[in-house]
MITI-296867 format. One record per residue (C-alpha): x, y, z; residue in one letter. Coordinates in steps of 0.05 Angstrom, whole numbers, padded with zeros to 5 digits, always signed. Last residue first. Example, Ala and Ser with C-alpha at 12.3 -4.5 7.8 and 13.67 -1.06 7.14 Angstrom:
// residues 2
+00273-00021+00143s
+00246-00090+00156a
END
This chain:
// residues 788
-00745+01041-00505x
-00747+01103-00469x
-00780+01098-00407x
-00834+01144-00363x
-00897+01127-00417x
-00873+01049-00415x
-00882+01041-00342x
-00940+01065-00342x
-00959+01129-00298x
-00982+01172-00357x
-01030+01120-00375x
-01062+01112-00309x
-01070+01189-00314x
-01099+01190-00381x
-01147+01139-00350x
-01159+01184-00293x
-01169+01244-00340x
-01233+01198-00384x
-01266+01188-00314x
-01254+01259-00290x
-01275+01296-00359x
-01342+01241-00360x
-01355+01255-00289x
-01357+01336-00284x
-01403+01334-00353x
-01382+01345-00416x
-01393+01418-00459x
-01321+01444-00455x
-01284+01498-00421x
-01230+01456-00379x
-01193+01502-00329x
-01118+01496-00322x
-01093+01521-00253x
-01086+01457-00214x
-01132+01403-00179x
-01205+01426-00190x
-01227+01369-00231x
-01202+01323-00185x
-01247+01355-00126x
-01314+01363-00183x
-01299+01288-00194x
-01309+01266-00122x
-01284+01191-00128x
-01317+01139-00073x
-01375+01183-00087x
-01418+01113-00115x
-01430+01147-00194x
-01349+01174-00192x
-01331+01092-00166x
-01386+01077-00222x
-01343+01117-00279x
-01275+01098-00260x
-01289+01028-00268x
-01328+01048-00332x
-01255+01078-00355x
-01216+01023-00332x
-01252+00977-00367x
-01232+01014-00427x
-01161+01013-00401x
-01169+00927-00394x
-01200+00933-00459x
-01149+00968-00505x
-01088+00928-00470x
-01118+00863-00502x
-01126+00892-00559x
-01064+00926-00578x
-01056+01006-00548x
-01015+01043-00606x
-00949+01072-00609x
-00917+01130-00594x
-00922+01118-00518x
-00952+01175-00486x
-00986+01209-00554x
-01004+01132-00568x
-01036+01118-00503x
-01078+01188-00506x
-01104+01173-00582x
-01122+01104-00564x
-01165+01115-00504x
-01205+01168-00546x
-01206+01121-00596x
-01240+01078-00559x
-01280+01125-00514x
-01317+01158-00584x
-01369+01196-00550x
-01331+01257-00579x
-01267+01248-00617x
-01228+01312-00618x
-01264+01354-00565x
-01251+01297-00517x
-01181+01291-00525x
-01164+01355-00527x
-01203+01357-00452x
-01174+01286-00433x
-01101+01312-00450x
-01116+01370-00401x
-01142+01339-00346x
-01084+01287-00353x
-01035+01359-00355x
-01068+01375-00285x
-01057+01310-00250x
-00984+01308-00272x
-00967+01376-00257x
-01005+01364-00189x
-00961+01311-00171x
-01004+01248-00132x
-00995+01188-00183x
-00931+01210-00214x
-00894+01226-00141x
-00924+01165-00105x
-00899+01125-00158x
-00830+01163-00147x
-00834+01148-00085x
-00838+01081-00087x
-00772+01076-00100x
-00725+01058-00176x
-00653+01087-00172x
-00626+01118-00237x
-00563+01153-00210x
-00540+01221-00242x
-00477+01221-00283x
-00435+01283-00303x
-00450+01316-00235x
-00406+01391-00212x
-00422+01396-00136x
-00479+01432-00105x
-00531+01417-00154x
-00573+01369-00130x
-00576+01333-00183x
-00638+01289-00203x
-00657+01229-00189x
-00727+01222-00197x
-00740+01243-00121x
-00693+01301-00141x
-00744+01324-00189x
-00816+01322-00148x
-00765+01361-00089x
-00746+01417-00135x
-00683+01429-00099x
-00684+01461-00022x
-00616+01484+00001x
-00585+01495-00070x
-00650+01539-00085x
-00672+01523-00167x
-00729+01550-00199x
-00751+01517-00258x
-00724+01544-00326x
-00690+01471-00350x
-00767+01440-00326x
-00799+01464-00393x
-00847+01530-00374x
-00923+01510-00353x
-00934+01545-00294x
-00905+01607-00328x
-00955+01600-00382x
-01006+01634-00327x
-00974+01636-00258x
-00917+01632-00208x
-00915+01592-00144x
-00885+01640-00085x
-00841+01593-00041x
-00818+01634+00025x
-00754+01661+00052x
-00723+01651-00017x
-00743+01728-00036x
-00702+01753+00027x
-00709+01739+00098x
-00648+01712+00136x
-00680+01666+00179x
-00645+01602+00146x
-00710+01581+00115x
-00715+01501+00116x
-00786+01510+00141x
-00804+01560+00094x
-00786+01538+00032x
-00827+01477+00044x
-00883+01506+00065x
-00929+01486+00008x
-00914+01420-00037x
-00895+01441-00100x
-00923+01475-00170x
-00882+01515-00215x
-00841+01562-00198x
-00805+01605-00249x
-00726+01619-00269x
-00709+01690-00305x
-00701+01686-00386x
-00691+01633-00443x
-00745+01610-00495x
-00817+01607-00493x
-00840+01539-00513x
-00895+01532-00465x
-00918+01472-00453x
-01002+01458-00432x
-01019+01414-00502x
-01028+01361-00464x
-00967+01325-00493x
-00919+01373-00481x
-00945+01379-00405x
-00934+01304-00394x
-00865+01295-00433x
-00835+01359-00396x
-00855+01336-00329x
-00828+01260-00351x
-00765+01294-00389x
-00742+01340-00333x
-00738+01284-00274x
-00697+01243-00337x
-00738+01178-00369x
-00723+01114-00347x
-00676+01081-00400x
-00687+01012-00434x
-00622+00996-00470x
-00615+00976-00536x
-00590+00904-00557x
-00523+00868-00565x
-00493+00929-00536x
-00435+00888-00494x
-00443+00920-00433x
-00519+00907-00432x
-00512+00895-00355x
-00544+00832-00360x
-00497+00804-00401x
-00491+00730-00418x
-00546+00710-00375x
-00591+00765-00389x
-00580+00764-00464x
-00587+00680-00463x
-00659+00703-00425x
-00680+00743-00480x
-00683+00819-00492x
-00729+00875-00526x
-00690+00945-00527x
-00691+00941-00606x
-00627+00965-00639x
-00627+01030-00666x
-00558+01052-00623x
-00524+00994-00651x
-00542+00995-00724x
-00503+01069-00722x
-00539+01137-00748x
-00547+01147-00673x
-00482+01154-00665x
-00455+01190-00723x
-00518+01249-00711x
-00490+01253-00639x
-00415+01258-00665x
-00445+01317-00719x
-00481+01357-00672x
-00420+01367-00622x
-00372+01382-00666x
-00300+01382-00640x
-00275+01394-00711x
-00280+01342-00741x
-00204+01317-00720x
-00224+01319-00655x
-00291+01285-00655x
-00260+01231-00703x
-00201+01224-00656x
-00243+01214-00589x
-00290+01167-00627x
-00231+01112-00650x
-00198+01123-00586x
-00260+01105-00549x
-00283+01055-00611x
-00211+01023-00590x
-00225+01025-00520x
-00287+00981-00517x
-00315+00967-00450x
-00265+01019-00420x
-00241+01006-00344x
-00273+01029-00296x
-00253+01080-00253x
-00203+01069-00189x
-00144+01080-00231x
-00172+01144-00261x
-00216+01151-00319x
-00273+01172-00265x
-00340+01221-00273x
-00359+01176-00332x
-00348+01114-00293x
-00386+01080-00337x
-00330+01080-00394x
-00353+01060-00456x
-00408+01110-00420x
-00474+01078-00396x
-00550+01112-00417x
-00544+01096-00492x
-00549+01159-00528x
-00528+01210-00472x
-00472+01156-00447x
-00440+01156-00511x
-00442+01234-00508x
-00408+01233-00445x
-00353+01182-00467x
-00336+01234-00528x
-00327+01277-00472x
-00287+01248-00434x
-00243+01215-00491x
-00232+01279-00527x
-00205+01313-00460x
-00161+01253-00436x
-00103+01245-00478x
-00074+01314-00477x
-00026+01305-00539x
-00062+01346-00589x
-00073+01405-00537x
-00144+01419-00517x
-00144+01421-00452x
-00071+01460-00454x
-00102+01510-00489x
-00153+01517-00426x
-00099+01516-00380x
-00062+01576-00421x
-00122+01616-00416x
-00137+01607-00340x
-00070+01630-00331x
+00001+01607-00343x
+00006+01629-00415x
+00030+01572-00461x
+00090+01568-00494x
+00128+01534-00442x
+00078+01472-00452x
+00049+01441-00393x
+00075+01371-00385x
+00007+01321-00392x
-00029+01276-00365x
+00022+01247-00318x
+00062+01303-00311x
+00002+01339-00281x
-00005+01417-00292x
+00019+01474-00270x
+00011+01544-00246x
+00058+01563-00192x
+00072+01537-00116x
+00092+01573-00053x
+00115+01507+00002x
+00072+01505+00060x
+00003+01546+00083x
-00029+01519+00143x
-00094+01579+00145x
-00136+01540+00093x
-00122+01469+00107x
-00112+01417+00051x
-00075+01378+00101x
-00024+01425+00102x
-00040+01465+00042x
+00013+01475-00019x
+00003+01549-00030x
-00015+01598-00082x
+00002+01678-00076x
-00045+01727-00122x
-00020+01740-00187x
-00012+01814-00186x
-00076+01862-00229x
-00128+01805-00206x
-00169+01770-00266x
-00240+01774-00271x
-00287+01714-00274x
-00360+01731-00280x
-00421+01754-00242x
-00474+01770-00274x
-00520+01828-00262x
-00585+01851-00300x
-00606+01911-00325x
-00679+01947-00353x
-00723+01893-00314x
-00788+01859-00334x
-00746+01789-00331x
-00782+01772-00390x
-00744+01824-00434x
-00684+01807-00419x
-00684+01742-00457x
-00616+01740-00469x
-00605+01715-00552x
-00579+01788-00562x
-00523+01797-00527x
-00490+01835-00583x
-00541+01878-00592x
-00610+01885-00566x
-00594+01847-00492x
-00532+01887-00486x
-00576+01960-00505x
-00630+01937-00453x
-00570+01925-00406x
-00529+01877-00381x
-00482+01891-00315x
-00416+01856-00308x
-00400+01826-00238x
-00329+01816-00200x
-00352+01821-00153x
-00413+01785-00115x
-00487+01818-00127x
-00516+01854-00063x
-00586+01851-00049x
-00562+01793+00006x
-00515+01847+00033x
-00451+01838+00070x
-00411+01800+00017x
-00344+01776+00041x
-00299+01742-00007x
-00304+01796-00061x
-00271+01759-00122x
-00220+01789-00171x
-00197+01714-00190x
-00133+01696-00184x
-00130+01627-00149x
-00165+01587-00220x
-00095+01575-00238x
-00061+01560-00178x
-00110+01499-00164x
-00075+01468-00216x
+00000+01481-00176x
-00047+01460-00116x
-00069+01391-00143x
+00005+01393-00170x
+00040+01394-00100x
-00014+01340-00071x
+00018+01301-00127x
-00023+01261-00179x
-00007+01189-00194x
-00078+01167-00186x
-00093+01113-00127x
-00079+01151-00064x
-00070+01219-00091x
-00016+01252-00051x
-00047+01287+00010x
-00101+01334+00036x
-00120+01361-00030x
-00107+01305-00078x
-00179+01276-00072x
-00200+01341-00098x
-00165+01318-00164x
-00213+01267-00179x
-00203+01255-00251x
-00252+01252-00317x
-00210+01310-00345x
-00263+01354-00369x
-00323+01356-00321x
-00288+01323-00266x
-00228+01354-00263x
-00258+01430-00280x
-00314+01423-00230x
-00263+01400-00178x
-00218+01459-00197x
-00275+01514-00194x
-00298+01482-00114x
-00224+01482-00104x
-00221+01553-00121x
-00291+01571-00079x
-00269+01532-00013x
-00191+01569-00012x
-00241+01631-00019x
-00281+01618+00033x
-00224+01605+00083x
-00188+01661+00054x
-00249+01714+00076x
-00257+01683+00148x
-00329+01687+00160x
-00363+01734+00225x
-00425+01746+00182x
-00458+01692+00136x
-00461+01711+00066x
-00433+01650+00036x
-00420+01635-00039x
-00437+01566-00083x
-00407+01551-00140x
-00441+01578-00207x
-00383+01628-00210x
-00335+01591-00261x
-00385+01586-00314x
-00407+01654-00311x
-00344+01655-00363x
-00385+01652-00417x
-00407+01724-00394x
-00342+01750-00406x
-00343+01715-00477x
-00400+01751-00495x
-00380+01815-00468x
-00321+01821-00516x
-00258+01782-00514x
-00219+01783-00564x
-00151+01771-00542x
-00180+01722-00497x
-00175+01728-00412x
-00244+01741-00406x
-00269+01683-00440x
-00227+01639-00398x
-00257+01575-00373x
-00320+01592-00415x
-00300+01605-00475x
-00248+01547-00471x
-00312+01507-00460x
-00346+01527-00516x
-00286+01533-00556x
-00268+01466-00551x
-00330+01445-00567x
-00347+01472-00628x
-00404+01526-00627x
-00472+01481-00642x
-00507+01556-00660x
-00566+01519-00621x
-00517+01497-00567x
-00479+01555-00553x
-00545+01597-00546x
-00575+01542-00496x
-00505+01566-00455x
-00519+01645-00466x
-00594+01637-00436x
-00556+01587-00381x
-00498+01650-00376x
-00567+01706-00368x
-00589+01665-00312x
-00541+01672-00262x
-00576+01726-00219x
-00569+01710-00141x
-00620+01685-00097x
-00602+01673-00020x
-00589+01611+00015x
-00599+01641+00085x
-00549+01577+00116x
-00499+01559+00058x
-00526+01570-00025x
-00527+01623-00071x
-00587+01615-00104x
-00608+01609-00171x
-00571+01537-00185x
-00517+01515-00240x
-00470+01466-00214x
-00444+01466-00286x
-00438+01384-00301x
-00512+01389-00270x
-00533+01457-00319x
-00499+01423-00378x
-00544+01370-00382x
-00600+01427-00388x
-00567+01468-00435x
-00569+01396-00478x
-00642+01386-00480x
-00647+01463-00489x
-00608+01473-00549x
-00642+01405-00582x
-00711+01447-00573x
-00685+01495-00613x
-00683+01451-00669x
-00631+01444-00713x
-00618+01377-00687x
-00683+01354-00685x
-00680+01358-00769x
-00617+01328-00780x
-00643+01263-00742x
-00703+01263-00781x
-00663+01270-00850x
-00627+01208-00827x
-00681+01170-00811x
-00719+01184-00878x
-00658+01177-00923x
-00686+01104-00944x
-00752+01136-00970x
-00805+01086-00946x
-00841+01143-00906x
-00911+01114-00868x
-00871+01103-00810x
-00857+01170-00801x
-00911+01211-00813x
-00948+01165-00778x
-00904+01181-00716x
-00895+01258-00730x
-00980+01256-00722x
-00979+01220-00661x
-00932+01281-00635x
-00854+01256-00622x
-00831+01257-00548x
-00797+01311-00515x
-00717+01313-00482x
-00694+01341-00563x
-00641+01291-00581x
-00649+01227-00538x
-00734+01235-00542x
-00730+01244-00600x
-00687+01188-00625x
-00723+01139-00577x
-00795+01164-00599x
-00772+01163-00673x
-00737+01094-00660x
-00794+01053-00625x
-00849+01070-00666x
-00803+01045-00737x
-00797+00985-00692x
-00723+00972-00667x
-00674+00938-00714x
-00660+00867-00699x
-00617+00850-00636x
-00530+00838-00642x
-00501+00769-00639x
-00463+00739-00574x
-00410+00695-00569x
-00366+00741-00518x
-00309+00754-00572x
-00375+00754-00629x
-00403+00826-00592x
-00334+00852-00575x
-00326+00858-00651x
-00398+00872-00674x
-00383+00932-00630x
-00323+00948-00665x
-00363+00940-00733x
-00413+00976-00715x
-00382+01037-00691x
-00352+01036-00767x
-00413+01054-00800x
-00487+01027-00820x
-00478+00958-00790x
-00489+00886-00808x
-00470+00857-00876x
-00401+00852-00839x
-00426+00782-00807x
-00359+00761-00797x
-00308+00824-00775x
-00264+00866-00811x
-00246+00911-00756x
-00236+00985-00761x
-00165+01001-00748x
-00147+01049-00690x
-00117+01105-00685x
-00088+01117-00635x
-00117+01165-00555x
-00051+01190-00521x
-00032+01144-00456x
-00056+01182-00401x
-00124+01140-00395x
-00094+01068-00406x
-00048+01074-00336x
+00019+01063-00366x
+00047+00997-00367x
+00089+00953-00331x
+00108+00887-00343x
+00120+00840-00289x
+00158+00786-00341x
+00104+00733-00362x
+00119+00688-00288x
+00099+00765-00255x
+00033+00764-00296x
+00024+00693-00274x
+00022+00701-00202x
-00022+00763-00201x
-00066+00727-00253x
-00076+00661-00212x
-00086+00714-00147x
-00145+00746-00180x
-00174+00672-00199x
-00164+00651-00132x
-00206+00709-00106x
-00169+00763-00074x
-00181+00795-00006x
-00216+00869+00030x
-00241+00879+00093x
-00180+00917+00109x
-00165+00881+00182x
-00162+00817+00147x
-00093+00838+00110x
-00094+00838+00037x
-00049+00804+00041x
-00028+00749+00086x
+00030+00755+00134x
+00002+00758+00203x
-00067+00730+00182x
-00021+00660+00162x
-00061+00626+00101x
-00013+00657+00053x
-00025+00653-00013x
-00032+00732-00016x
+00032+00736+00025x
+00072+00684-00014x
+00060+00723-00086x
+00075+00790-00055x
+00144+00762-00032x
+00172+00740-00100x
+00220+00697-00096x
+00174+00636-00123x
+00140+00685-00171x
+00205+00690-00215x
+00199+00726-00287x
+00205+00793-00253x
+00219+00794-00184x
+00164+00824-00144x
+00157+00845-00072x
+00233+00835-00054x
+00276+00811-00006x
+00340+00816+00015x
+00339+00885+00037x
+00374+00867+00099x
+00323+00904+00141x
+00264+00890+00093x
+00256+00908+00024x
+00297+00919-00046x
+00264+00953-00099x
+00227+00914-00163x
+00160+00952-00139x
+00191+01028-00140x
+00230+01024-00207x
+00156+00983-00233x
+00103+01041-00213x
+00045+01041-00175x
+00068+00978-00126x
+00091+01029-00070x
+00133+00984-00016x
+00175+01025+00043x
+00134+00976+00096x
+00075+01019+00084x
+00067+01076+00039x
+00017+01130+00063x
+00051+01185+00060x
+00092+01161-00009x
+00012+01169-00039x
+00023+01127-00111x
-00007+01063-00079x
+00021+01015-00029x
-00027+01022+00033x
-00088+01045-00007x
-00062+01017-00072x
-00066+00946-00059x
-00136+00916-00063x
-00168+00966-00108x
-00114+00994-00156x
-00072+00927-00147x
-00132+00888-00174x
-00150+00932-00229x
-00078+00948-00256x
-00072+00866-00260x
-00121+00848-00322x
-00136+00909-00359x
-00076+00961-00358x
-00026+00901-00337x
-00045+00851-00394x
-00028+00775-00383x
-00023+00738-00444x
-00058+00667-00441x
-00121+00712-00413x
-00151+00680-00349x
-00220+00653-00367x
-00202+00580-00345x
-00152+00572-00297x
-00195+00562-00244x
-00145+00579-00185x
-00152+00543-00119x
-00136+00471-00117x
-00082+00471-00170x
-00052+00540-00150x
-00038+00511-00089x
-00015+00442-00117x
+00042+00479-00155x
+00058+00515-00094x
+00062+00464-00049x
+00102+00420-00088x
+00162+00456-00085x
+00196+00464-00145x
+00246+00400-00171x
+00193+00387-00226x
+00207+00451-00263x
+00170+00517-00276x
+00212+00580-00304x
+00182+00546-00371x
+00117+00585-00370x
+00059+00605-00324x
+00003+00552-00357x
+00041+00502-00391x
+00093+00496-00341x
+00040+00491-00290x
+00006+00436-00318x
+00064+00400-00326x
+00088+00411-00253x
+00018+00382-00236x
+00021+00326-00274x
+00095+00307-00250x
+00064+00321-00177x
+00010+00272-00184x
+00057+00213-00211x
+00102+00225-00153x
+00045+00223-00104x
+00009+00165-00140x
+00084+00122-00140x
+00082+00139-00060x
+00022+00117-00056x
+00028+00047-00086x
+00100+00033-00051x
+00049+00047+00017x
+00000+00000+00000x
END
């Protein structure tokens, strides 16, 4: 028995050493120590780990989340002298003798890292127990293997200059419209999966509408649509919503979440302040689609231009939208340290995709960004002619410029002026400061610890800033848009992705760090990023590229093999099904009731919320937000981009659909899914008001005709019409309706009477409530609040 087991252990480890050799590479031999060939026997499933490992995908993950907090690029916070960020500072020697080390290239077996996360010892093993935090086998098989391949570094992906990259010839090549189909169809066969038919001809004006202009398409634009055979027809619609107006504002009001844009100042009284002249000047920008990189440069540093007329100066509103105290008894350079890294936290994550405030305090713990350069960048936005104290709530914040009747009739024309029933308005804007004002590294990110004096620059590891270039607000935004930054294009590129299909190629669109995801499919991200750039940075024309693809007209329907194989839709074999935006479902319910005004641009308005609010969050300081004053006539009925908005109290029907709250710059709001938001649809007087009237058109179109009444509501809230089956239950519905109104379980006159709109028709009290609460049941399906 015991000759017998001793030729099965022999004959076991010759296997096993085989394996091995086969699956790390010839440094394996049969005189190694058993127990770490059958280790990595037991433990690892070898299957799915790539044959080549690659560090940007495959290992930069695992060290960036596991490893980087104690041995990342922060040299505070390096323990036991090891930083595993870059290769010189992982190959060096450790311990008291430095004879050891944490990686040796081409030799796991005297590598150190590879014992301690096989180690079973809670003394030795990392990730220690005390972070919370471990490695699955398959995570440690790649860790071991990537050092048996050679260790090899690489640049994190995101700083590496966006390549060209050549379109795939791919199987199936009959599929697709341009080349984001064939990089898709790419991934899509790697992962054994096959792309979905076309959406219905329904489905893809209400999708494409909806994406481009934030309102659905009228029943009539439906027909139109589906009844044209010519094979341009989808492509002329597209150009069409683009040159709408309507376009301008879908956009402005993305732009007003990346912009922390709000009508109040913010802290404890939360006063109003004037900033909505720069969102009339941003829907401008969009509607004359003004390249990107001057759109933003404009704003960064309008005033600062060679050129720069009041226009530009105004652009630069931008930069104010933070908030600003007025409390008495503040520290002016406390505020003001707050307000400059409130500017350079907007600009990193609204065109870098970084999170530089996380280098405030200390080295960046994951991102090889120096606390020193998070205050050389804050530098540049230190210079501003601000007021830090402003005594007055009536008072407007230097520096300011004023705009007059004469402003608003010339060269600031597209300023609606004119419906804020005053002669001048002020602004503020970004001013420089006659002497550079002083920056300094901050102890601890501390206001009054000042350090080392620092001057404008910019991260090595994006990009050296150019000698050429000014060092001021001007210079930064040239060096945005330099050829070799290789982050801007990508960003937003990414953001416009995300626009059309609701996830970025990169989902972390606020994050290309080392903590952010990783890019579903970074050759279509360089691919994009260069096209956008080399076009010009035109913002109309990537959209229209996009959403001329096969992938973005996919139908939204799935199986179960699509669930399975990727629930998460990361692989775009099929549309996704988005919820509708906070500003799209208010917007969607009063456009299609006929209530919308289309007015363009001027002051905020307040359209309906729950009473009192205002006033018991009111910080005691009086002024016009002391109390909620709901405006009236079409200003009721204004799109939701113009509503009101006090930092301290946000539209509450909005936020509970997931809006931002606009104290911080936002690239990508949550989509959650709560009863509250039922609550919200079914009780919301907007809601209740537009399904009074949609049943009053309704009814004055097709009298006594229920049927098609029924039908004409579901398709102007779906785009399509009811089938049979869903024709009846809603028709049942409505005599439902009717008995509860003939019983006084429902008081019609009381629904009636919710909201401002009356309905002058010849129909009784029950007929307008029974044929409103089916309009309202159909405004609260699930299908009416989605797109796709």
């Amino acid at each position: 028995m015991g000759t017998f087991l001793k030729k099965y252990t022999t004959l076991t480890k010759a296997l096993t050493c085989l394996l091995l050799s086969l699956f790390f590479g010839s440094y394996y031999s049969c005189q190694q120590n058993p127990s770490t060939s059958e280790r990595v026997i037991a433990k690892a499933d070898l299957q799915g780990i790539p044959e080549k490992i690659d560090f940007t995908f495959d290992v930069k993950p695992i060290l960036s989340d596991r490893c980087f907090k104690c041995h990342g690029p922060d040299k505070n916070a390096i323990e036991a002298g090891l930083s595993l960020n870059k290769a010189e500072d992982a190959y060096i020697a450790l311990g008291e003798h430095k004879d050891r080390f944490a990686i040796v290239p081409n030799q796991p077996d005297k590598s150190e890292l590879v014992h301690r996360i096989y180690s079973e010892d809670p003394n030795l093993v990392m990730p220690p127990p005390e972070s919370n935090l471990d490695l699955s086998p398959k995570e440690k098989a790649i860790l071991e293997k990537w050092i048996a391949q050679g260790a090899e570094y690489k640049e994190h992906w995101a700083f590496i200059p966006p390549e060209k990259s050549k379109v795939p010839s791919v199987d199936g090549d009959d599929w697709g419209e341009n080349e984001v189909d064939r990089f898709v169809m790419e991934k899509l066969q790697l992962n054994g999966l096959a792309p979905s038919p076309q959406a219905s001809k329904e489905k893809l004006i209400r999708r494409v509408y909806l994406d481009l202009t934030g309102l659905p398409p009228t029943p009539a634009q439906v027909n139109s649509f589906v009844k044209n055979e010519s094979p341009e027809a989808y492509e002329n619609l597209i150009d069409s919503l683009l040159q709408t107006i309507d376009y301008a504002e879908h956009m402005a009001a993305e732009w007003m979440d990346i912009a922390r844009y709000a009508d109040t100042h913010g802290y404890q009284d939360d006063f109003e302040r004037t900033m909505w002249p720069w969102r009339d000047w941003v829907i401008h920008a969009f509607d004359e689609n003004m390249p990107y990189d001057e759109f933003v440069s404009v704003q960064l540093a309008g005033d600062l231009m060679p050129d720069a007329n009041l226009e530009k100066i105004l652009a630069t509103g931008f930069n104010r939208n933070h908030k600003i105290t007025f409390e008495g008894g503040t520290i002016p350079e406390e505020y003001h340290v707050e307000y400059v890294e409130d500017r350079l936290q907007t600009f990193g994550t609204a065109f870098l995709g970084l999170t530089l405030e996380c280098a405030r305090c200390h080295d960046h713990k994951y991102d090889p960004i120096s606390q020193k350069e998070h205050f050389q960048l804050f530098s540049f936005f230190n210079n501003n002619k601000e007021k830090q104290t402003v005594p007055l709530p009536s008072e407007t914040p230097e520096p300011f410029i004023t705009i007059t009747e004469k402003e608003a009739n010339g060269v600031l024309s597209f300023i609606n002026l004119q419906k804020s029933n005053k002669k001048e308005v002020p602004v503020m804007v970004m001013y420089e400061r006659e002497e550079q004002k002083p920056a300094f590294i901050l102890n601890r990110g501390v206001y009054d610890q000042p350090t080392d004096q620092v001057f404008p620059d910019t991260p090595r590891s994006v990009l050296t800033f150019p000698e050429s270039y000014p060092k001021n607000r001007l210079g930064l935004s040239r060096w945005l848009f330099d050829a070799d930054n290789p982050l801007t294009a990508r960003v937003v590129v990414n953001r416009l992705w995300q626009r059309m299909f609701g996830t970025g190629l990169v989902s972390t669109s606020y994050d290309f760090g080392n903590q952010g995801a990783l890019p579903s499919h970074p050759q279509l991200l360089d691919f994009l990023a260069i096209k956008f750039r080399e076009e010009g940075w035109d913002t109309k024309r990537m959209l229209r590229y996009i959403a001329l693809s096969a992938t973005y007209k996919q139908t939204s329907v799935t199986t179960p093999e699509l669930l399975e194989k990727d629930p998460a839709n990361k692989w775009l074999a099929r549309a996704t099904r988005l919820r509708l935006t906070a500003e799209m479902i208010r917007d969607q319910a009063l456009a299609i009731s006929g209530l919308l005004s289309k007015e363009v641009g001027g002051p905020s308005v307040k359209p309906y919320q729950p009473e009192g609010i205002w006033e018991e969050t009111t910080g005691g300081g009086g002024g016009s937000t002391a109390r909620y004053v709901q405006s009236t006539g079409k200003d009721l009925y204004r799109k939701s981009l113009y509503t009101f908005w006090k930092r301290t109290v946000p539209p509450p029907s909005m936020m509970t659909f997931d809006t931002s709250s606009r104290d911080l710059c936002s690239v990508k709001r949550q989509e959650t899914n709560t009863p509250l938001q039922a609550l919200v649809l079914l009780n919301d007087p907007q809601i209740i008001e537009a399904s009074r009237a949609l049943a009053t058109v309704t009814l004055n179109k097709y009298p006594k005709e229920v049927e098609k009444q029924i039908s004409y509501v579901f398709q102007k809230a779906t785009s399509r019409l009811p089938d049979t089956e869903e024709l009846n239950m809603l028709r049942e519905h409505y005599e439902d309706m009717k008995v509860k109104m003939d019983n006084g379980i429902i008081e019609a006159s009381e629904y009636n009477s919710i909201g401002e709109f009356n309905a002058e028709m010849d129909v009784t009290e029950k007929e307008l409530a029974s044929l409103s609460l089916v309009v309202h049941t159909i405004l609260n399906l699930d299908e009416s609040i989605t797109r796709g």
